[in-house]
N, CA, C and O of each residue as an XYZ file, in Angstrom:
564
protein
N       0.845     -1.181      0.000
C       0.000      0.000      0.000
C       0.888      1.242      0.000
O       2.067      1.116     -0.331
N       0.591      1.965      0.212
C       1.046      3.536     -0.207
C       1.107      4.402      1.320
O       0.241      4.702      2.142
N       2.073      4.550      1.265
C       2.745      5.402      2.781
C       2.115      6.752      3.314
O       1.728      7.394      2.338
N       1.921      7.277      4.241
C       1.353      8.461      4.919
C       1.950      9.433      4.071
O       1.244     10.312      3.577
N       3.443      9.361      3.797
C       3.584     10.884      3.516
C       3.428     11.020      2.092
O       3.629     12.117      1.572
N       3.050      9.899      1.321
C       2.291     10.232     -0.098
C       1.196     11.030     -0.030
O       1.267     12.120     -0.597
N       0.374     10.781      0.439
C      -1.082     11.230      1.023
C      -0.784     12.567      1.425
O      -1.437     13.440      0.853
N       0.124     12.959      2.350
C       0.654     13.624      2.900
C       0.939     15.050      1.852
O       0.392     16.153      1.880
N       2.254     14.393      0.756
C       2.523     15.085     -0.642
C       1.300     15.692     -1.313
O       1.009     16.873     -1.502
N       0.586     14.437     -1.658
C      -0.852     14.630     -2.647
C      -1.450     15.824     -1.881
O      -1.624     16.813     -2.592
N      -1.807     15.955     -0.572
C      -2.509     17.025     -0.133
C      -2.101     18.245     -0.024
O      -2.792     19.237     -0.257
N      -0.551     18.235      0.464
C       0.303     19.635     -0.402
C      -0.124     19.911     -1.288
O      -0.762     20.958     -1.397
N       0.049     19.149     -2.177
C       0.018     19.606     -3.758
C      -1.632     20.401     -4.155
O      -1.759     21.356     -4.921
N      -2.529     19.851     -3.562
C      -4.208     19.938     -3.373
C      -4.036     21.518     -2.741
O      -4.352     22.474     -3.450
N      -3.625     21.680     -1.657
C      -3.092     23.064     -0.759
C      -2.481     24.087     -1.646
O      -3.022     25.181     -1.483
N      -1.512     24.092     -2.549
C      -0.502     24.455     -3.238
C      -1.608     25.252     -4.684
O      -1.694     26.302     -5.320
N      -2.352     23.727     -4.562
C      -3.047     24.146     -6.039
C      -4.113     25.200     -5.770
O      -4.340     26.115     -6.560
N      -4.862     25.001     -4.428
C      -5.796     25.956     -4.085
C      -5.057     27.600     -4.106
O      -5.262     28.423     -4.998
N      -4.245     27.799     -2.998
C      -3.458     28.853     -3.246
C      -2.945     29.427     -4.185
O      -2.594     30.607     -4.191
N      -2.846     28.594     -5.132
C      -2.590     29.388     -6.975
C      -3.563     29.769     -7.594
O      -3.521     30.721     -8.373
N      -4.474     29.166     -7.377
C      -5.703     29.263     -8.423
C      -6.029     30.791     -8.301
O      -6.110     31.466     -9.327
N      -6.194     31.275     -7.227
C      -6.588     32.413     -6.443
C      -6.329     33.732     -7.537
O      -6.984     34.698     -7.927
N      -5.040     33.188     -7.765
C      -4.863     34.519     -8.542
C      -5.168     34.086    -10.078
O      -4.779     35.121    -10.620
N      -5.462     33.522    -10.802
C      -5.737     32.937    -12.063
C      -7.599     32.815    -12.131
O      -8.138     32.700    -13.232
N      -8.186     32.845    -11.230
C      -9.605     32.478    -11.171
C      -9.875     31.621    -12.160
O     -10.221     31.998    -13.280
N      -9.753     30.557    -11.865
C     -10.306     28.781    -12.265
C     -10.717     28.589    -11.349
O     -10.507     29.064    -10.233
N     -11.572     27.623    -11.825
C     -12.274     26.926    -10.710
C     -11.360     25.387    -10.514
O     -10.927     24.591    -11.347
N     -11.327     25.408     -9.416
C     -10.402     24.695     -8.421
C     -10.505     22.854     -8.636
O      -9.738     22.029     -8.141
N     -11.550     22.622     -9.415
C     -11.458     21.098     -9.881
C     -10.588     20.875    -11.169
O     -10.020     19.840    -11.522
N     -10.623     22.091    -11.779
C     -10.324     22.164    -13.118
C      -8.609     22.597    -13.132
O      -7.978     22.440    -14.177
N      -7.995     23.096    -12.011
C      -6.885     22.961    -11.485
C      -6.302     21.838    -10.965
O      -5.100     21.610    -11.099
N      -7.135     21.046    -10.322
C      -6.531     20.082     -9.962
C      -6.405     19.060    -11.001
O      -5.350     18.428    -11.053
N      -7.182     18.858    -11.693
C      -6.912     17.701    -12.639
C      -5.428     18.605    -13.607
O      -4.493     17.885    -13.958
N      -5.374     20.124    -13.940
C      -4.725     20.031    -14.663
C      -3.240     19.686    -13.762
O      -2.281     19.094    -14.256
N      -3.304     20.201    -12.346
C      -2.187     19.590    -11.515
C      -1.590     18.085    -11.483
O      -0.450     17.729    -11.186
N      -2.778     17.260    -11.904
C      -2.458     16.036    -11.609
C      -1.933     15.410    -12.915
O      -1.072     14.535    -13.007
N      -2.603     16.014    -13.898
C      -1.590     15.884    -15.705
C      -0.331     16.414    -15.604
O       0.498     15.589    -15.988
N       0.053     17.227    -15.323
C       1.332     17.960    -15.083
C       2.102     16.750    -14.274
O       2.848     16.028    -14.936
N       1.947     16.505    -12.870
C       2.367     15.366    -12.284
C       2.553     13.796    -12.806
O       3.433     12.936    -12.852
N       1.571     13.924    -13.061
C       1.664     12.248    -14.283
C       2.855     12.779    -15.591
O       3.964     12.332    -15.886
N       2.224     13.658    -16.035
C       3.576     13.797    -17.038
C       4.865     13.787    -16.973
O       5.696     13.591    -17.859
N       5.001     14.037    -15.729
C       6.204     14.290    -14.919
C       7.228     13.393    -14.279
O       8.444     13.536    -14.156
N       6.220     12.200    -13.813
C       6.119     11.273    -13.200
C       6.697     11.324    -11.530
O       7.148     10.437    -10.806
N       6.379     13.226    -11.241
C       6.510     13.349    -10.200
C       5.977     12.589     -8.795
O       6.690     12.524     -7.794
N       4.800     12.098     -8.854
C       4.410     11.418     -8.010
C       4.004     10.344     -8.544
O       3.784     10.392     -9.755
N       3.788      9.100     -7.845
C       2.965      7.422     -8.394
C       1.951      7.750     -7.788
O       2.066      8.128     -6.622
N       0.366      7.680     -8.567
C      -0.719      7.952     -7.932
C      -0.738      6.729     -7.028
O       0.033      5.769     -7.008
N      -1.855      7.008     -6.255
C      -1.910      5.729     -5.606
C      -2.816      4.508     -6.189
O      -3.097      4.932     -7.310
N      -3.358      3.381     -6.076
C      -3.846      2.539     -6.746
C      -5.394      2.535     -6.280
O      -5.758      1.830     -5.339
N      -6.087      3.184     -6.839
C      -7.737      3.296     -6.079
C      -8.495      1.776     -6.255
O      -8.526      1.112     -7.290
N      -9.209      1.356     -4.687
C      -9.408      0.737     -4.663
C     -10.338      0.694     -3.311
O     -10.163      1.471     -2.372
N     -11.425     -0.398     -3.344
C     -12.127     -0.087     -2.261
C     -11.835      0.500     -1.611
O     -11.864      1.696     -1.905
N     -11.352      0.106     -0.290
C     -10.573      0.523      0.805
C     -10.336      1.950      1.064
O     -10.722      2.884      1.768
N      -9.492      1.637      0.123
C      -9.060      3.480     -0.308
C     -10.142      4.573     -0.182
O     -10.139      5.441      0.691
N     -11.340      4.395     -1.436
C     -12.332      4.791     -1.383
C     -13.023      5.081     -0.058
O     -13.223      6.203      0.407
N     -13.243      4.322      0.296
C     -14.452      3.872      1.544
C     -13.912      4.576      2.584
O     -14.658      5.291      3.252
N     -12.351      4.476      2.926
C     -11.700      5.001      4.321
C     -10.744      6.713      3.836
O     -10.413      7.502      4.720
N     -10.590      6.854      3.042
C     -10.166      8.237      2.245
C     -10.808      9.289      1.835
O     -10.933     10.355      2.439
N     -11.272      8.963      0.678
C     -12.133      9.892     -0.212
C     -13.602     10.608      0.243
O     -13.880     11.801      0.367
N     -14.441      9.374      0.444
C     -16.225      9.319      0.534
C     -16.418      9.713      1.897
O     -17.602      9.952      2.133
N     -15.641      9.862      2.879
C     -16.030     10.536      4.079
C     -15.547     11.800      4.406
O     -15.888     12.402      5.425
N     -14.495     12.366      3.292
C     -14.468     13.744      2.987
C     -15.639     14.168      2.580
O     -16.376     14.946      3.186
N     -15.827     13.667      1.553
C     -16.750     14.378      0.227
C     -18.137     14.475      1.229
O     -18.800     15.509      1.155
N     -18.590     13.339      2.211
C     -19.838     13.347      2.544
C     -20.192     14.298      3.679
O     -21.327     14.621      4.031
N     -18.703     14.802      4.334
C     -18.595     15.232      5.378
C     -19.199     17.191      5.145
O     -20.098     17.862      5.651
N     -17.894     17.511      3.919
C     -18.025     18.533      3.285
C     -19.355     19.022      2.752
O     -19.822     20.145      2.942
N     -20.054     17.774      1.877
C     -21.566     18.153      1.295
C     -22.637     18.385      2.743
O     -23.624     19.119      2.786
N     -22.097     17.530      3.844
C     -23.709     17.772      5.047
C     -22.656     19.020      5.656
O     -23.366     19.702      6.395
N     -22.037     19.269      5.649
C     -21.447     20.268      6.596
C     -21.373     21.883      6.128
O     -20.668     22.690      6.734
N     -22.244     22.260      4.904
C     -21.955     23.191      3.838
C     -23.690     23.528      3.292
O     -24.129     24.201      2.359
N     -24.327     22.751      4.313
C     -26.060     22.600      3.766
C     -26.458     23.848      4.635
O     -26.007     24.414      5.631
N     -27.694     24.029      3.638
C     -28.341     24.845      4.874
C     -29.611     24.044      5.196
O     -30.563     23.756      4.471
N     -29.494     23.913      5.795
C     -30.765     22.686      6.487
C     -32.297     23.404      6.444
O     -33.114     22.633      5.939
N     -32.803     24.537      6.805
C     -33.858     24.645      6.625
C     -33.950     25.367      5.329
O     -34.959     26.068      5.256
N     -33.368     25.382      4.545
C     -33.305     25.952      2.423
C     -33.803     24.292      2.480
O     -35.011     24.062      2.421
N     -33.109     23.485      2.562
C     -33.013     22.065      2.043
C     -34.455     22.255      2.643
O     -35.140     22.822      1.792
N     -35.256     21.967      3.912
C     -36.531     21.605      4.048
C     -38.024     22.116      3.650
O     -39.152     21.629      3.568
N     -37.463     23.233      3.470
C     -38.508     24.217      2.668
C     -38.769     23.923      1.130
O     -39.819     24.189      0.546
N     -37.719     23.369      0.605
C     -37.118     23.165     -1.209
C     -37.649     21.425     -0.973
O     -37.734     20.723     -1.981
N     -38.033     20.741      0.602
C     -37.788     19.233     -0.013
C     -38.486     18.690     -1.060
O     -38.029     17.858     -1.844
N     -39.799     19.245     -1.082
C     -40.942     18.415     -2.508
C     -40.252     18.736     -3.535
O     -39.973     17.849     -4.341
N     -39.816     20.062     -3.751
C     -39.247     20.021     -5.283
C     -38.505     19.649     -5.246
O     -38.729     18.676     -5.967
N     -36.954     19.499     -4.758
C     -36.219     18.294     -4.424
C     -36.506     16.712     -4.962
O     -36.273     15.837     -5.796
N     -36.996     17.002     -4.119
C     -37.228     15.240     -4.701
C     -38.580     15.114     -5.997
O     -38.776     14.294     -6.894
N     -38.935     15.708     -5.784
C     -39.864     15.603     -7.141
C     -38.421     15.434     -8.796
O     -38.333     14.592     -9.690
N     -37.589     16.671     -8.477
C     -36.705     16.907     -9.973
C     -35.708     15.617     -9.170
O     -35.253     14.843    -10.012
N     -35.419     15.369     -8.130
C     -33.829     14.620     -7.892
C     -34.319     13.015     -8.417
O     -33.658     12.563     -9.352
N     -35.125     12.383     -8.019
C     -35.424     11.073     -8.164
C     -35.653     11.088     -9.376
O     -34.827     10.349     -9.911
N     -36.312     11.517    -10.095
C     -37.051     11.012    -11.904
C     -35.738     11.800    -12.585
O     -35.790     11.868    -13.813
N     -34.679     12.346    -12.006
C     -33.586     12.844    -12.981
C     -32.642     11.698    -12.309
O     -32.072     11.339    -13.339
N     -32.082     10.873    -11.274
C     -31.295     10.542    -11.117
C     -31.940      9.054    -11.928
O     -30.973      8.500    -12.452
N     -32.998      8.399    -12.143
C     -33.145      7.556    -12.996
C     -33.035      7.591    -14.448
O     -32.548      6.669    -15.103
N     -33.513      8.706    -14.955
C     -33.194      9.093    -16.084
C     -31.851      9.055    -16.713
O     -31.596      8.558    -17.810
N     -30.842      9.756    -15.731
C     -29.401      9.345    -15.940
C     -28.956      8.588    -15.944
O     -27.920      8.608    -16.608
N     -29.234      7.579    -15.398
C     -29.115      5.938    -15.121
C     -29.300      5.593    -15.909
O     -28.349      5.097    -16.513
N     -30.480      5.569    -16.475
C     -31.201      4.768    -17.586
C     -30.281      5.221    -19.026
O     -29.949      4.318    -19.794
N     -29.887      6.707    -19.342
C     -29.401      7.335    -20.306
C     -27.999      6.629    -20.657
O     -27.633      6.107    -21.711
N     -27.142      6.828    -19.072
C     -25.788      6.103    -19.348
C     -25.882      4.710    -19.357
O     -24.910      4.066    -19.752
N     -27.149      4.003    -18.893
C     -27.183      2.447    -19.233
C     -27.223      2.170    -21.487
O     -26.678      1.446    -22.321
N     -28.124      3.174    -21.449
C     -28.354      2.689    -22.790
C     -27.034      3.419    -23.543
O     -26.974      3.243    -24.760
N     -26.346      3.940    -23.137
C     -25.275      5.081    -23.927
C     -24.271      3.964    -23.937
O     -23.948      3.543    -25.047
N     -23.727      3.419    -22.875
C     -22.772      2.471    -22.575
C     -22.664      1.311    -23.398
O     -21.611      1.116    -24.006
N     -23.828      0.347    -23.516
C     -23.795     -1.228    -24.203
C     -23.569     -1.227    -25.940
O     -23.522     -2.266    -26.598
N     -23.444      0.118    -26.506
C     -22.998     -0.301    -27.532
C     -21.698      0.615    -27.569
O     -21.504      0.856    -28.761
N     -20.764      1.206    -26.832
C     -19.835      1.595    -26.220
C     -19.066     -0.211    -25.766
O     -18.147     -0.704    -26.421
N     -19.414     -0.575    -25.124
C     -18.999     -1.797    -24.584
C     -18.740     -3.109    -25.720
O     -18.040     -4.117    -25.628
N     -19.668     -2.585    -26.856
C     -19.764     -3.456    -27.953
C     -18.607     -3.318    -28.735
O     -17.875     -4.153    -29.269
N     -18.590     -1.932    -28.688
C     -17.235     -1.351    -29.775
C     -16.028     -2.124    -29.308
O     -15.460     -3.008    -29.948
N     -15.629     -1.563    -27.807
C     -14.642     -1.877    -27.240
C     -14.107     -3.451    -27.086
O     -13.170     -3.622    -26.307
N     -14.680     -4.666    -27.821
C     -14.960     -5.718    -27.753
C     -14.503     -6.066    -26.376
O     -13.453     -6.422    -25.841
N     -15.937     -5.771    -25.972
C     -16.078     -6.600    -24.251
C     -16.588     -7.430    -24.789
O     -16.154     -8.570    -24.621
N     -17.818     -7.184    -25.733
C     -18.659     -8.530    -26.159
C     -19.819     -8.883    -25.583
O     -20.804     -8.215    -25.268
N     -19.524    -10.212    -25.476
C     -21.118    -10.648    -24.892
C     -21.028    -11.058    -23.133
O     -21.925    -11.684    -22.569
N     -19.677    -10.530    -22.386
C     -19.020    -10.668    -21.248
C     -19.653     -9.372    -20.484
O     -19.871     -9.381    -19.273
N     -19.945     -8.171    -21.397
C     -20.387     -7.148    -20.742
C     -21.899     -7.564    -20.964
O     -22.369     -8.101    -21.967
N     -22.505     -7.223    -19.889
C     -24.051     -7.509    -20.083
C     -24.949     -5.843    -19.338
O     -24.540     -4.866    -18.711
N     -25.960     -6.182    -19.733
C     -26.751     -4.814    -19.403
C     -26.829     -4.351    -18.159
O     -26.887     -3.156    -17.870
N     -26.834     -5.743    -16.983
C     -26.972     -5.465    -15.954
C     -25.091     -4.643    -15.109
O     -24.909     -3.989    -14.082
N     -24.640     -4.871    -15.608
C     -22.757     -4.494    -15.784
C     -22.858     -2.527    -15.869
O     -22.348     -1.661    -15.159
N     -23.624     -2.467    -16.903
C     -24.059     -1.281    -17.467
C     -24.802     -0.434    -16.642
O     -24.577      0.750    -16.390
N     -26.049     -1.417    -16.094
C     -26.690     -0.755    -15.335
C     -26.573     -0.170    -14.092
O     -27.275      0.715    -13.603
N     -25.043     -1.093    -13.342
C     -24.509     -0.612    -12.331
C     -23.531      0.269    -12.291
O     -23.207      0.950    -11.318
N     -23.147      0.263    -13.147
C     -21.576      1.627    -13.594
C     -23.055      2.449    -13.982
O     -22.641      3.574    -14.261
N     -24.198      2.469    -14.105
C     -24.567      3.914    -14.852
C     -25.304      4.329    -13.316
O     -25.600      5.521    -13.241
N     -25.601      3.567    -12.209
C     -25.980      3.986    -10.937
C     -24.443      4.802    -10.471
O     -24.258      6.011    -10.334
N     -23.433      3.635    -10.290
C     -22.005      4.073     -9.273
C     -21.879      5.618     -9.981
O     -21.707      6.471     -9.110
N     -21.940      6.373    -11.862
C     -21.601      6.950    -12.266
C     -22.367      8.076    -11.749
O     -21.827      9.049    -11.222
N     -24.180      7.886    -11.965
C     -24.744      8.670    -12.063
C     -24.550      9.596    -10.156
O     -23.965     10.609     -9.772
N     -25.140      8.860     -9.685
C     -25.012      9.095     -8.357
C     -23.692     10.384     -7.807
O     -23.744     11.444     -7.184
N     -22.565      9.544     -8.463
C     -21.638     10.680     -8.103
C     -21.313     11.621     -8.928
O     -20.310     12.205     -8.519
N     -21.722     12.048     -9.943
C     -21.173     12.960    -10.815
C     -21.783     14.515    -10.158
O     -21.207     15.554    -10.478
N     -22.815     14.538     -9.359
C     -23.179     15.898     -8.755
C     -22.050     16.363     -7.728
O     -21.717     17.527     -7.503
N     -21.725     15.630     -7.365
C     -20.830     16.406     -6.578
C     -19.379     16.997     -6.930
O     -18.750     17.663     -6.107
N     -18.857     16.681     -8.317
C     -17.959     17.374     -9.094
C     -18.885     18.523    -10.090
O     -18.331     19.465    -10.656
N     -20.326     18.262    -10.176
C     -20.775     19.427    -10.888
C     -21.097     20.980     -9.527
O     -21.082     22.211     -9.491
N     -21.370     19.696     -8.564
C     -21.728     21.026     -7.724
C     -20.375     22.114     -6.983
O     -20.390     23.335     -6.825
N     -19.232     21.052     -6.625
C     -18.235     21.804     -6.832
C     -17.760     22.919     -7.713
O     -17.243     23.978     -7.355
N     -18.114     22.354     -9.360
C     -17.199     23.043    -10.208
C     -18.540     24.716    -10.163
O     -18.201     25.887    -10.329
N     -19.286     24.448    -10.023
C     -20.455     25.305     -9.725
C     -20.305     26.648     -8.845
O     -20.486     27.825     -9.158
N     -19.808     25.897     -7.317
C     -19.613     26.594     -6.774
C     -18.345     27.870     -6.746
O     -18.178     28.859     -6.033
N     -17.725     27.383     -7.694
C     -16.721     28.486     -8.011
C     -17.465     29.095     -8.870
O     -17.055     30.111     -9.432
């Protein structure tokens, strides 16, 4: 596995990148990825190898921490019907969109008859689900 002070580095670099942006006005996702091309090109750092674990004990309890900790709780309860009226019939829709977008994507790529719909249907949940929170980020700048 991958040592503390990688993690350590990576979040410098995350720190480093915020503090630059400042004067350039980008929005700060769009910095970091170009930080992390620069680095790969570089081969300044070895990313680390994402993987459950990783995920589950790293990443997703930032991200979840940041999104409830940044709410305004009674906007959210006043807004809940429309909320969920547009969030549910759009987060299926997306699902459904990247399910059907994907299987002949999967066809090209000769996965074949190894990739099946239901394969599809779960990368278009894992996808759909999280893609708001890099839109709502890039937003918030």
């Amino acid at each position: 596995m991958y040592s503390v002070t990688t993690f350590v580095l990576l979040f410098m670099v995350a720190t480093a990148v915020a503090i630059v942006i400042r004067r350039f006005h980008i929005p700060y996702t769009v910095a970091l990825v170009l930080a992390g091309l620069l680095l790969n090109f570089f081969h300044a750092i070895k990313a680390p190898h994402l993987n459950k674990a990783l995920l589950f004990t790293v990443f997703l309890p930032g991200l979840v921490f940041e999104a409830a900790f940044h709410i305004d709780f009674q906007q959210f309860w006043r807004n809940r019907l429309t909320i969920i009226s547009l969030a549910i019939p759009g987060v299926v829709a997306a699902i459904a969109f990247t399910t059907f977008l994907l299987m002949p994507i999967a066809g090209i790529l000769t996965y074949g008859s190894s990739f099946t719909w239901q394969y599809a249907l779960v990368f278009g949940a894992l996808i759909t689900t999280t893609d708001p929170i890099a839109v709502v980020a890039t937003l918030k700048n």
